[in-house]
N, C-alpha and C positions, 0 to 999 in steps of 0.2 A: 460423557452424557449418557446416563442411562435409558433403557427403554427404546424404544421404537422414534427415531427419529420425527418432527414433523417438518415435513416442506411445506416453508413458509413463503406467501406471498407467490404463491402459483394459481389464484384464480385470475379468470382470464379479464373481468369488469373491473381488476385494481387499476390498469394504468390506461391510458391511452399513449402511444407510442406518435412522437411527432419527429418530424425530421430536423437535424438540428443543421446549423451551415453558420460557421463560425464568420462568415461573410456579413451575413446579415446582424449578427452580434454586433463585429465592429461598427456596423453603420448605426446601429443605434446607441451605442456606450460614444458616439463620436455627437450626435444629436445629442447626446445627454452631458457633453461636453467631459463624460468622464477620460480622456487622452492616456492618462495614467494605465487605465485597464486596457483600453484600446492597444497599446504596446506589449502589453502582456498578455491581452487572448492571439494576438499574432507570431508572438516570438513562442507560443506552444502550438499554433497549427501549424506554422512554418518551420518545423524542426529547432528553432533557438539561433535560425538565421537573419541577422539582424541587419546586414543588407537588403534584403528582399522587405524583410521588415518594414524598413526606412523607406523603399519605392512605396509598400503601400499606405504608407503616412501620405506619404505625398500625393499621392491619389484623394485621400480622403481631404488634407486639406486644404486642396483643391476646391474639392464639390460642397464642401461645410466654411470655405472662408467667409462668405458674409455673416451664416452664424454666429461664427466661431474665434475670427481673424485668428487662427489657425494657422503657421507657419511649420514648414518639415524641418529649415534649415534652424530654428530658434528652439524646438523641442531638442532636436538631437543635440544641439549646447548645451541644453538643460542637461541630457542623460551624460551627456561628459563630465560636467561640473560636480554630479554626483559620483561620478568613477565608477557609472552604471556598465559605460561601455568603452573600448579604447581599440587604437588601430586605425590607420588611415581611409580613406574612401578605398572602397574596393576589397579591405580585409578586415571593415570592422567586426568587433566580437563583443560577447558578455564581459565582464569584467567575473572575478569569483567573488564582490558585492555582487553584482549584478544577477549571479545565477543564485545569490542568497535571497535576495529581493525577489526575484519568480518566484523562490520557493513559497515566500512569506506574502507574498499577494494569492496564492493559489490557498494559503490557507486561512487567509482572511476571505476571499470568496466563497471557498468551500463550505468552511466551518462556523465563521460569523463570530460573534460576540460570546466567545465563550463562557466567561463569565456573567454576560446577561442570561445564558438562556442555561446554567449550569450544566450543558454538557462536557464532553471531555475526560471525563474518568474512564480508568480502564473499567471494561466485564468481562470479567476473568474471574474462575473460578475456585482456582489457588491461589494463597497469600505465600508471599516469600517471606524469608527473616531477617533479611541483610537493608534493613533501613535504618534511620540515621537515632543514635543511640538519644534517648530520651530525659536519662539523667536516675533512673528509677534503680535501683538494686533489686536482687532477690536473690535467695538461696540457689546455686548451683542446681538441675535438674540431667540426668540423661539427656542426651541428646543436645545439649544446647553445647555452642562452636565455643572451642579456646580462647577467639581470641576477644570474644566479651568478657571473660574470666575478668575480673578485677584485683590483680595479683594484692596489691597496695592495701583495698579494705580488705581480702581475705587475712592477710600475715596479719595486720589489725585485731582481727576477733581473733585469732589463732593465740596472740600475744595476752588478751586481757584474759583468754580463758587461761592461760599461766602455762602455755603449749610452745616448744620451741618449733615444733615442723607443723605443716598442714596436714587437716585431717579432711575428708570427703565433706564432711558436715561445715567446717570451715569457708569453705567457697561460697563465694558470691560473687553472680554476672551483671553485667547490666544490661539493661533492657531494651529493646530498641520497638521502635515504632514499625509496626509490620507494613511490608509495601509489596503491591503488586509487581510479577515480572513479567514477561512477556517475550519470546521466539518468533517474527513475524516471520512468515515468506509470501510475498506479495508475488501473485502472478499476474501478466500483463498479455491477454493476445493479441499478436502482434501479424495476425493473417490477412490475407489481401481483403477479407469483408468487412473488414474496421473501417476501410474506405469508399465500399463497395456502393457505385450507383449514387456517387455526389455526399452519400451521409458518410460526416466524420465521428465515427465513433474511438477513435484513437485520442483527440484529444481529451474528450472528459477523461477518460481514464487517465492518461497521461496528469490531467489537473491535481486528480485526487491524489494517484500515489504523491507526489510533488507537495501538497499540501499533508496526506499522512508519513511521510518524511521527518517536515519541516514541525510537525505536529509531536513529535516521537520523541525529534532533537531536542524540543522544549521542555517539554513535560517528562518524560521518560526515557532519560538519558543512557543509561543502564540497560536498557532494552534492545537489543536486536532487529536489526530489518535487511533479509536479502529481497532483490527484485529481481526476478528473472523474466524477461520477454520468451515465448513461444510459440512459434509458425512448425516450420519443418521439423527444427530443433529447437532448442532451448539455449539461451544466451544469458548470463547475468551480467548486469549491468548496476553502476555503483550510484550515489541520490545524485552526485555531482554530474553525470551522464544524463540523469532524466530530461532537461528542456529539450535532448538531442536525438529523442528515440521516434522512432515512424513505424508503420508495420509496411509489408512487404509483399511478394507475389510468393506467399508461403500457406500452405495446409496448415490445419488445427492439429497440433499434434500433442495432446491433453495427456493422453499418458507416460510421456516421458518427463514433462511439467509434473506432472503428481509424484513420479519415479523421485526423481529432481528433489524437488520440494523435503519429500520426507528423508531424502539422504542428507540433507542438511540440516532438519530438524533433530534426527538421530545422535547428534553429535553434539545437542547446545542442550546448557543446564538449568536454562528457567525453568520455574515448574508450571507455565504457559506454555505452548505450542500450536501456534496457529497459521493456516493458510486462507490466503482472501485472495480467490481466483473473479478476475474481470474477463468476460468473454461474451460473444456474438454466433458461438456456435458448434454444430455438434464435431465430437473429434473425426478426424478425417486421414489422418496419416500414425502410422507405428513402426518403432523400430522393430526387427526382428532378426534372425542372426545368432553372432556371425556367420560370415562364408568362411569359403574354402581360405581364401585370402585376409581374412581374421577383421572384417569391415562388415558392419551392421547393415542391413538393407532396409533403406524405407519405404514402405508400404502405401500408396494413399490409395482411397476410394471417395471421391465428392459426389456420388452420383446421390439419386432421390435416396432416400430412407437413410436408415443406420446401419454400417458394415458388423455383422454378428463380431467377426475376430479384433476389429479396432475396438469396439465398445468390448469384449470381455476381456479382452488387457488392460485399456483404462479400468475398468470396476475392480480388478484384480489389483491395482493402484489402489485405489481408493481402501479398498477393505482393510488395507496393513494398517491407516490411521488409528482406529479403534483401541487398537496394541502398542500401540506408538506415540499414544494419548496423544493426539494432534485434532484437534479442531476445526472441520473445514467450511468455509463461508461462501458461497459460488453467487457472484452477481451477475445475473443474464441483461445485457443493453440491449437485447434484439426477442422478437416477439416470435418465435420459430417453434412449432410441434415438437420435432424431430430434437432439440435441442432439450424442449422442457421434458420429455419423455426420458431422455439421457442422464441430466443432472437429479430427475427424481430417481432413479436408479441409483444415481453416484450419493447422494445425501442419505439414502436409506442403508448401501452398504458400508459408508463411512460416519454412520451416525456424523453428518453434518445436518446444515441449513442451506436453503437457498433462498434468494430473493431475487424479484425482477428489480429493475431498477432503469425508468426512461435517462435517457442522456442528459437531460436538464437537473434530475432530481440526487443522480449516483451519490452525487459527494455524499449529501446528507443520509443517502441510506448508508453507504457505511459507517459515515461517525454515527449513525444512531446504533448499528448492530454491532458494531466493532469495538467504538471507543466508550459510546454511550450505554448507559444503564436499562437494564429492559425488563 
């Protein structure tokens, strides 16, 4: 991206920030007799514990039986009969249906009706050339791969020009249909303020990645996606892990997530490369080091403002993307100065974007900036 970055979606009248409490979700997707969603906004606040799950099915249909006739021990039949879930009382679990089904509810929540509303294509600013052959010939050019070479009709034209061996002029490839690629790394923070004071802001995120996953598998098989969680350090974790991820009593520690990020991106061959960081706040911990004992030490500072040395190691992160062509996308859940102040620094030195994005809306601002056409 050339030019001078803009940071998008940082005036302070775009959103109004409400609190969201997955609590009240269920009681009303239970009113609305949707039970189906009802099971799957629970099995992602509740880590993918389908015990716990199940007591609170039976809470609600409890308090919704006259609505509802509503039974805990006739739904959970239900989810056996689909091989949603298996294991006796006391150790039920997802099934790997089961954790394919969350995936594909989280993306029909998130993302809707793709085809009604034609989103869903990549934006992306490279086209690759490894798409599926179209049937079209043409002359051999520099640069085009061997193995569209069309051995068969070259030795063809070689033969009727009354030529026993091939000559450069001879060759012809066939064509293929150009397709976008894509490098994803998806960051996820996973610090004790995603939970902080009742508001869960772990699970939308949790939703989205889970639907841009399940979104990726479909449509853009070919395509890449690491996830990495980030508190003190930095964890990756695989799509089949995601219903199971929580955040923790852990610091922001953003620039080892960006460090992260791009040492994985350095090494993969789309001519895509992008990062789409979810976060609630400003970075707070840095490794630095080694010691004498060859073990990195980590740094935190939560107090008011922004620590000079944590924030010019993060931007020092940041800056390499540029060089690195990597693409950075930073969705802020949380309405925080000290934060907006941070990532407008990080999007100007890493020619990215940012946007806010409330807990209700996240999904759709990334498929609109990420997947979607702009």
């Amino acid at each position: 991206m050339a030019g001078r970055p803009a940071v998008a979606s940082l005036h302070p009248m775009r959103y109004d920030y409400q609190h969201f409490d997955w609590r009240e979700l269920a009681n009303r997707l239970a009113r609305e007799e949707r039970i189906d969603e009802v099971f799957r906004e629970l099995m992602l606040a509740l880590g993918g514990d389908v015990e716990e799950a199940l007591e609170r099915l039976d809470e609600l249909s409890r308090r919704f039986r006259k609505d509802l006739g509503f039974d805990r021990q006739d739904f959970e039949q239900r989810l056996r009969d689909q091989k949603l879930i298996s294991g006796k009382a006391g150790s039920r679990a997802l099934t790997p249906k089961g954790e394919r089904a969350l995936r594909s509810g989280c993306l029909e929540a998130v993302f809707g009706k793709l085809k009604a509303t034609g989103r869903g294509d990549h934006a992306v600013p490279k086209l690759g050339s490894r798409g599926d052959a179209n049937g079209v010939l043409r002359p051999w050019q520099p640069g085009d791969e061997s193995y569209d070479i069309s051995y068969r009709e070259s030795m063809l034209g070689a033969l009727r020009g009354g030529r026993a061996q091939l000559e450069d002029g001879d060759l012809v490839v066939q064509e293929r249909d150009r397709t976008t690629a894509a490098a994803t790394v998806m960051l996820i923070d996973v610090s004790h303020s995603m939970t902080l004071y009742g508001e869960d802001r772990i699970t939308p995120a949790k939703r989205v990645a889970m639907a841009f996953a399940e979104l990726q598998q479909r449509r853009y098989p070919r395509d890449s996606l690491n996830i990495l969680l980030f508190g003190d350090d930095v964890q990756e974790v695989t799509v089949k892990e995601l219903p199971y991820i929580s955040n923790g009593p852990f610091h922001t520690n953003t620039c080892e997530a960006l460090r992260r990020a791009g040492e994985i991106l350095s090494k993969k061959h789309q001519p895509n490369k992008r990062v789409v960081m979810i976060t609630d706040g400003k970075p707070t911990a840095l490794f630095t080091g080694p010691g004498r004992d060859g073990k990195r030490r980590l740094t935190i500072n939560s107090s008011y403002g922004l620590d000079p040395e944590i924030v010019t190691a993060t931007l020092r992160q940041g800056a390499r993307f540029p060089r690195l062509k990597i693409d950075l996308s930073v969705f802020m859940v949380a309405s925080d100065p000290y934060l907006e102040r941070f990532v407008a620094r990080l999007v100007e030195v890493s020619h990215g974007r940012a946007f806010r994005a409330t807990l209700g809306d996240l999904g759709d601002q990334v498929l609109t900036r990420i997947f979607g056409k702009r």
